[in-house]
N, C-alpha and C positions, 0 to 999 in steps of 0.2 A: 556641727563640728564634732560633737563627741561621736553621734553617730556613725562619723567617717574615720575617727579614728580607731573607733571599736569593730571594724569591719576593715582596716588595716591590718590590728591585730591578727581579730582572723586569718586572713590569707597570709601572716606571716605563720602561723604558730598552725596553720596547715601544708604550707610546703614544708617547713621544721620536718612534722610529719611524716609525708610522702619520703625525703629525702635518708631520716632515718628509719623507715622501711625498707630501702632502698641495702644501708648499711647492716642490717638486720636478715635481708636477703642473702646475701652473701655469706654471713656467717653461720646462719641456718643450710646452707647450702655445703659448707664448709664441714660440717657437721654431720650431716646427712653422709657423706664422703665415707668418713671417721665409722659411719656407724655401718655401711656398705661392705667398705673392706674389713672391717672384723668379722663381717657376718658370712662372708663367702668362702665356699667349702670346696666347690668344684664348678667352672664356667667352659665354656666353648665359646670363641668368637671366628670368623671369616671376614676377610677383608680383600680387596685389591689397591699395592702398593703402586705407587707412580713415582718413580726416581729419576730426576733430571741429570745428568751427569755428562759435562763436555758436549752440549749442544746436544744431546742424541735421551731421547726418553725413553724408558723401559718401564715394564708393567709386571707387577709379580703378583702372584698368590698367594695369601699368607692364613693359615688356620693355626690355630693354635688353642689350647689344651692345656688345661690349669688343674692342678689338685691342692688342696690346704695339707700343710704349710708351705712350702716348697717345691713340689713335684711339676714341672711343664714338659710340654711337646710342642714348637714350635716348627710348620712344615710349611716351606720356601718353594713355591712352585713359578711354571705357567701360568697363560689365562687357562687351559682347558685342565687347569689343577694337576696336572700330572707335577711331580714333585722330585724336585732334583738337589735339595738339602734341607736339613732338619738339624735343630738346634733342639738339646737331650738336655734335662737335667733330673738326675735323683739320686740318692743316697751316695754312689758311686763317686759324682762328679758330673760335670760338665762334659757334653759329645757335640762335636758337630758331625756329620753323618752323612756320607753319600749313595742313597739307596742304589744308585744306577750302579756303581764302581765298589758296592759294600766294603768302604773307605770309613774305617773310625777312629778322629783325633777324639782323646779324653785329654783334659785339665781340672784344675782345681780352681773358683774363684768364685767371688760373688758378683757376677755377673748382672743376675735380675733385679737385687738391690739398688745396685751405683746406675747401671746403664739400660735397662732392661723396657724401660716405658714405652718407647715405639709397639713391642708386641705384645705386651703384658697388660692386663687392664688393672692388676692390683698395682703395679707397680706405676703406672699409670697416676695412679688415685695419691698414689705417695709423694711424686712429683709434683702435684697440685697442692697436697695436702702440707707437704715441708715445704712451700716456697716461702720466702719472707713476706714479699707483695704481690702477688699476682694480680693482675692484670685481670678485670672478672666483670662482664657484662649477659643481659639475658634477653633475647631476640628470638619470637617464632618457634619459640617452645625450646629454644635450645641454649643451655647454656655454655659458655665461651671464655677459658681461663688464657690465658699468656704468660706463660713461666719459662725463665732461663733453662740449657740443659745444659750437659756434665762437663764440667769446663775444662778436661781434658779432649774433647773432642773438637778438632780441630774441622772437622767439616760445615759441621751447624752449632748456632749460638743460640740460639731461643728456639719456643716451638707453641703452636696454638692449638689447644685441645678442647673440643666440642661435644659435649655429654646432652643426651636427653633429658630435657626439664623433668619430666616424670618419672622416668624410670630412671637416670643417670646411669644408662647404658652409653657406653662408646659409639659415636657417630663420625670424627674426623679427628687428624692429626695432621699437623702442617708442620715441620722443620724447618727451619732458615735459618740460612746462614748471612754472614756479617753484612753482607748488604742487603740484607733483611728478601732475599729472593729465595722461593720454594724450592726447597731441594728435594723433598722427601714428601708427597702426601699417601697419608690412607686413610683409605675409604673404607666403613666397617662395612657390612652387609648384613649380619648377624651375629647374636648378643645372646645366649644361653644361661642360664643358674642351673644348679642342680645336676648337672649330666653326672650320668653312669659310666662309667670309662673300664675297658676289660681290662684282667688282673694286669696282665705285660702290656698293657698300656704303652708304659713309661721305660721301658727296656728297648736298649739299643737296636739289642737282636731283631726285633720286632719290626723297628723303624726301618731296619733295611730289606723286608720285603716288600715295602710299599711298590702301591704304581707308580714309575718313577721316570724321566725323562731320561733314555736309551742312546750313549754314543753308536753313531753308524759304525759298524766294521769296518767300512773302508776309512774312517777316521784313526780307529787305532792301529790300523796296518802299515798306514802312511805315517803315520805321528803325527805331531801338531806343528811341527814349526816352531820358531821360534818367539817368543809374547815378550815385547818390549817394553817401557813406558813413554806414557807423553809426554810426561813431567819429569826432570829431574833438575836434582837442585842446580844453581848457578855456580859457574865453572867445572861442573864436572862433565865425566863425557867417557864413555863406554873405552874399555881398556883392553881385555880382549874375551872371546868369549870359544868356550870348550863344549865338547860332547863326549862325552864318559860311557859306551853304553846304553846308549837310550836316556842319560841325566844330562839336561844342559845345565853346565854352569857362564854365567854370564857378569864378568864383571866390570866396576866403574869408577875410575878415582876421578880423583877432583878433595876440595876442600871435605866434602861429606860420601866419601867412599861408603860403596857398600855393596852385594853382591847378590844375582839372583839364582836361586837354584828351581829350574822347571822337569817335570819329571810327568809320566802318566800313571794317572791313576790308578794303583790295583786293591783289591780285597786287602787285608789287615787293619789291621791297629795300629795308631801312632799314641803313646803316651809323652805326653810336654809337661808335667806336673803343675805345680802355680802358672795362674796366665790370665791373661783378661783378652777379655770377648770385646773385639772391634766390629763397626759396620761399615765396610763399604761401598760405599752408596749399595743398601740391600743385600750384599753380599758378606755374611760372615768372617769373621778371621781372629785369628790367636795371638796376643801379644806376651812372651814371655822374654825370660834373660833378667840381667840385675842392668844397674843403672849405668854400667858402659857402655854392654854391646848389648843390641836386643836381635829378634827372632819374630817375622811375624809370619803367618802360617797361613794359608787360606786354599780351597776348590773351588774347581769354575771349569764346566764344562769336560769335565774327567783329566783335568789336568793339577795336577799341584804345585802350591808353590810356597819358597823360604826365602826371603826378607831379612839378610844380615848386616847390621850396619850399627855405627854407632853415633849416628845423625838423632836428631830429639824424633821423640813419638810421631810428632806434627808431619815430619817432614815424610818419614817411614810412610804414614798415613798416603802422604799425597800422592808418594810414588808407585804404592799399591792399587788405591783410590784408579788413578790413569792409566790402569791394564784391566780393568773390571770392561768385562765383555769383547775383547780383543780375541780374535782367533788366532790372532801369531802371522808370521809373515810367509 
């Protein structure tokens, strides 16, 4: 009898054990994070994004280009990498950038901080690393955290991020939204330390002579038509809609009025001062204004477009969100 109890023991006060290795793991892991991101000075990573959006999937290109403390290049392309926007930051401000149309909005905001994680790996590391509870298991060499994202984003609500056991290099990112369905994956393909990056790297100028995806001439000759949404809120419904010039303005009352301004893209500079950097779905955009009316800003395909209204963020969102990749009518 003692025998069997003393071999009870045992197997209690070795799963004990196992279990807080287990808890041990994670924290050591958590750690390991902590000590990762203080220690990175400059990385390079490559990915392909997969955006599910209204039935219809898209696949982008994503590089991106880190320097300590704060300096990125993030470039928004094809599959065959050609590159049709680039998200800037350094000293200056914040740029989103359209090489093809050498089209540059600047803002001011903390951007890579609050929202930044889909293409950043430090900031990446920071979403894992400030969650309260994450969600943390380890499978086939890889480890697998589940953390909440920025709870003003009204598209996606959690997100699953897959780091290399060994190296705790970026391997996957999975976004979902409220009914827990993939909105947003990407897939790393490589994971760099140390890169050398040249002096103008991180300068606008620079970003807009990239290889870049080229409007047809006969697109901007013809113009584009007019890009409606699929979504808009309940009860509202198109009011009437004008052309200025070559500027369509396009407006819509109902309980959440608000107004679209489409135009083509040409060479210059747009300055928006403060603003925060929206996704949707993959596609960049600018949210500025005080807390009555907002402004949101975004390209796509050499066309630009302004988002006036004084409807909440969410909704702005969704109305922008449901013209993302639309040629217009």
């Amino acid at each position: 009898m003692r025998r069997k109890n003393w071999a009870a023991l045992l197997l209690t006060v070795s799963l004990a054990l196992v279990l807080s290795g287990c808890g041990q793991s994670a924290t050591q892991t958590a750690k390991q994070l902590q000590e990762m991101q203080k220690s990175l000075t400059t990385y390079k990573t490559e990915a392909f994004m997969t955006v599910h959006v209204q039935g219809v999937v898209q696949r982008y290109y994503v590089e991106t280009w880190y320097q300590a403390p704060n300096l990125y290049r993030i470039a928004l392309g094809n599959e065959n990498k050609d590159i049709s926007q680039i998200i800037l930051h350094n000293a200056q401000g914040i740029y989103i950038i359209s090489p093809s149309t050498r089209k540059v909005i600047r803002f001011q905001g903390d951007w890579a901080e609050k929202q930044g994680h889909m293409y950043l790996y430090n900031s990446l590391l920071s979403s894992i690393i400030s969650a309260a509870k994450p969600e943390y298991s380890v499978k086939d060499k890889v480890v697998t955290f589940v953390v909440p994202t920025d709870a003003q984003n009204s598209l996606v609500t959690s997100q699953k991020i897959e780091l290399d056991q060994t190296t705790l290099g970026p391997k996957q990112v999975i976004l979902y939204d409220k009914a827990q369905r993939p909105v947003i994956t990407m897939n790393y393909i490589s994971f760099q330390k140390g890169v050398h990056f040249p002096t103008n790297a991180f300068s606008p100028d620079q970003a807009t002579t990239l290889k870049s995806i080229e409007m047809p001439v006969s697109a901007v000759e013809q113009g584009f038509g007019v890009i409606e949404p699929t979504y808009i809120p309940h009860n509202d419904s198109m009011e009437d809609e004008a052309d200025q010039n070559g500027v369509i303005f396009v407006r819509y009352a109902g309980a959440e009025p608000f107004t679209l301004v489409e135009t083509r893209s040409s060479a210059g500079s747009l300055e928006l001062g403060a603003g925060k950097l929206l996704t949707l779905y993959g596609v960049p955009a600018v949210l500025t204004g005080s807390t009555g009316v907002h402004q949101l800003y975004w390209l796509q395909h050499g066309v630009e477009f302004q988002l006036t209204s004084h409807m909440p963020v969410a909704s702005m969102t969704k109305v922008a969100a449901s013209m993302v990749d639309d040629s217009g009518k």
